[in-house]
Structure formats: C-alpha cells, structure tokens
SEMI-538916 format. One record per residue (C-alpha): residue in one letter; x negated, y negated, z. Coordinates in pm, whole numbers, plus 50000, padded with zeros to 5 digits. Layout:
BEGIN
AXYZ/...
//
This chain:
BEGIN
X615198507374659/X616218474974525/X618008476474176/X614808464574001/X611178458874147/X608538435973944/X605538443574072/X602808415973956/X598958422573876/X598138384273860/X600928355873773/X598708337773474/X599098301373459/X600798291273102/X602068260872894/X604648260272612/X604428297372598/X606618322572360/X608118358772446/X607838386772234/X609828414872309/X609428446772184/X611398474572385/X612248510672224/X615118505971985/X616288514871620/X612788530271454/X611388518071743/X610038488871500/X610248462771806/X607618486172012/X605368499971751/X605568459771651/X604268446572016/X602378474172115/X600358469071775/X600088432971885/X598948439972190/X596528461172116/X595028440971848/X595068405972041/X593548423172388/X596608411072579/X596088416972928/X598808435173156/X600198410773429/X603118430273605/X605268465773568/X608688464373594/X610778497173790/X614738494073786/X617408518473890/X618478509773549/X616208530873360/X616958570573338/X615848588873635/X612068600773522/X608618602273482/X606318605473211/X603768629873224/X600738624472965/X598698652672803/X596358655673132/X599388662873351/X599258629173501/X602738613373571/X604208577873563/X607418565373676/X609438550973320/X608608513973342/X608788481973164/X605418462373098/X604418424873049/X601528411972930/X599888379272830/X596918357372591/X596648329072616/X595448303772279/X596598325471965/X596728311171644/X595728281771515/X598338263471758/X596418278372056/X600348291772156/X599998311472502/X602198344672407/X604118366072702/X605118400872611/X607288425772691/X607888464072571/X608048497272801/X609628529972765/X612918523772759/X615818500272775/X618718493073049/X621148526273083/X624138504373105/X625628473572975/X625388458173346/X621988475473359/X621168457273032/X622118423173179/X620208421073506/X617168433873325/X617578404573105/X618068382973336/X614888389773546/X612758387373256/X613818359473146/X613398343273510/X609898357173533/X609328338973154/X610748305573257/X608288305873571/X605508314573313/X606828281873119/X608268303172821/X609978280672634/X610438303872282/X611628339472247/X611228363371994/X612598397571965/X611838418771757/X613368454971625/X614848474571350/X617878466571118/X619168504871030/X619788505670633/X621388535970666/X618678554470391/X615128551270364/X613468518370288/X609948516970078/X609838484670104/X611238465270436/X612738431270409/X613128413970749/X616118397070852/X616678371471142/X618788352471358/X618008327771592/X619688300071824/X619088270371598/X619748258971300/X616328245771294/X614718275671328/X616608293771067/X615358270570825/X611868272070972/X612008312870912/X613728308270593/X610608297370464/X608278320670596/X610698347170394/X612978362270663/X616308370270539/X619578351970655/X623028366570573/X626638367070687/X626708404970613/X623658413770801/X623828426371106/X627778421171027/X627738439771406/X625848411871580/X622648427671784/X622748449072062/X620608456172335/X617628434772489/X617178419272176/X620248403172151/X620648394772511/X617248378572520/X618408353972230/X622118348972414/X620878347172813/X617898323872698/X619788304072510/X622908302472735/X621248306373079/X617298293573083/X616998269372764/X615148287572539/X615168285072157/X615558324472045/X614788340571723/X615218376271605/X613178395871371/X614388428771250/X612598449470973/X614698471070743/X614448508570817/X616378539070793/X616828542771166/X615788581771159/X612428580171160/X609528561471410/X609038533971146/X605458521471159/X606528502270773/X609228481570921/X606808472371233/X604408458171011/X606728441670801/X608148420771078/X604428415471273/X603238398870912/X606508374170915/X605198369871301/X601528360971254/X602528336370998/X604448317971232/X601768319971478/X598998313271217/X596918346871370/X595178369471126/X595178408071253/X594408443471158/X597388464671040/X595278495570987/X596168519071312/X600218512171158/X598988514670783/X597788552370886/X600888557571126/X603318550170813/X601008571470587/X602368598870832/X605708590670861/X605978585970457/X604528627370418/X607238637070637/X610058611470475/X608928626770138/X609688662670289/X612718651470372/X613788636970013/X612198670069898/X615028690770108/X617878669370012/X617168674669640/X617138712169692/X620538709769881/X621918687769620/X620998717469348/X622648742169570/X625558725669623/X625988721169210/X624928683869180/X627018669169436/X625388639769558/X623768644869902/X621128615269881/X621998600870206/X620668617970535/X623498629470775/
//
C-alpha cells in the first residue's frame, strides 16, 4: 500500500477557486465549521483520501456498517455573490506524525493547485483555556493584505494570540501553500474552551466566512447542536461551584 491513496469520484473543472479546510482539531470547530458548510451549500464529494498516516481503523456506524478512517474533498462551484468555486476538505482525522502531517499537506495541496486553488482557508479552534459565551475569531494569514481585508470583516489580530503559532493541517496549509504552491492563506480560529465539541465557535468563524464570500446560510442544525453542548457546559459550571464550596471557597473556576 502506498503511503497515501486519493481515490477520485470525478476531477471538477475550476477557476480561481478557494480551500476550506476543516479537519478534526481543538473543539473540532474547523469540522463542525465545513461539514455545516457542506451540508448547507450541497457540495458534492469528488475524491476520498486513505494514508498510512491515519491511525490504523475503521469506523463502524450505528447499522454495523464499517469504513476505513478517511479524508474527504468536496466541491461548488459559483458561491456568493463573486460566483467563487470553493474546494473542501475535512475527514476523520488528521496525520499521526509530524512527517505524516507534511505529506498529507502536501498532496492536498497538489490536488488544489490542479483544481486551480489559488486561496486557502483553514479554519479551527483557538483553546481559551475556560468556557467562552461568546466566541471572538482570530486570524492569521500570509499577507499583509489580507489581514487588513479580515480586519474589517471583525477577525481579531494579535501578537499574543496564538503566541504558539498553529499546529497541525491548519497551519501547514497556510505555510506549504504559501512557501511551496503560491497560495495566499488565511486562518480562522473561533474562541473555545477546547473541552467540549464546540458547535458556538463553528458558527462564529462560518459567519466571519460567509461574509467574505458574500453567501447567506442556515445556522440552525449548529444553533441546536450548541443548545446541547451549553446544557451540558452549564452542568459542568454547576459541579465546579459545588467543589469550590467543599473545598471552603478556594477558587476552582477553571476546568482541569
């Protein structure tokens, strides 16, 4: 078995298109994000992605039906009112290793550049460290012009955030394009605790999205998802203030 195999559905024909990545990551804001997207856009899938780089399993669904762990691109073509032609990419999980990590990158971004991808975006969670109500997104991106073309669509810039520089696919994308294939990269991470699925931070990030795109869509399937995920966040706030009694008003606030 070769170290990653891209089988293709249909190789759509594209012009001045833009990658949006959304692969499993802190909240797993990036996937809820482009999976949301997807969804809501009909985005049709175009090829599946199989590496020795992902763990060594399958996913079996509630019917008992299995699936080797993938990666998945899709495409639409004319969103917006720019008529932009979008590629995306999300799956279950990420490279195992940093050398894992690059080649996957790599390939993508080779399949994008054939697709005439000439803008990425990548999109995922910025951990706060305690839970957010209400998710800010911050940025980064490859050009100066494009961090004043975010600015004013409201994402936040800032030497202290991520002070650790971005890990994972979404960084690499930004780096490799930029570096390797000639693509102008941005970044979009929501706020989020980083313990929970965070369906608030997703939506926060797809609204700063579909304004650069000019597309109007539904956020109702994450509005309910984040109705969830607040009952069980307020459980959890519920639990630390009854630890904080018992341990005589020390301040346990923050989730360990």
């Amino acid at each position: 078995m070769d170290d990653i195999i891209v089988d293709f559905i249909e190789k759509p024909e594209l012009e001045n298109a833009v990658l949006i990545e959304g692969l499993p990551g802190v909240g797993n804001v990036g996937k809820l994000a482009v999976e949301h997207l997807i969804d809501e856009i009909d985005a049709e899938k175009f090829a599946e992605i199989h590496s020795l780089h992902f763990p060594p399993q399958v996913l079996v669904d509630e019917d008992g039906l299995s699936k080797l762990v993938n990666n998945r691109m899709y495409y639409k073509k004319g969103v917006g009112l720019d008529d932009i032609d979008l590629v995306f990419l999300t799956g279950d999980y990420q490279g195992m290793t940093p050398q894992g990590q690059y080649q996957l990158t790599d390939r993508i971004l080779s399949i994008s550049k054939e697709l005439g991808v000439e803008t990425v975006f990548s999109l995922g969670g910025y951990s706060h460290g305690d839970i957010v109500d209400k998710p800010e997104v911050l940025g980064a991106a490859t050009t100066s012009e494009k961090i004043e073309e975010m600015k004013q669509l409201g994402v936040k810039f800032s030497e202290e955030h991520p002070s650790s520089g971005i890990i994972g696919a979404s960084g690499l994308l930004l780096g490799l394009g930029d570096k390797l294939y000639d693509m102008t990269g941005i970044c979009l991470m929501g706020e989020t605790s980083g313990y929970f699925v965070d369906p608030g931070a997703a939506r926060a990030v797809l609204k700063k999205l579909m304004k650069y795109l000019g597309e109007e869509i539904s956020y109702e399937k994450l509005d309910e998802k984040a109705e969830e995920v607040e009952e069980l966040t307020s459980k959890v706030k519920d639990m630390g203030g009854m630890q904080q009694q018992e341990a005589g008003g020390e301040d346990l606030s923050y989730i360990g």
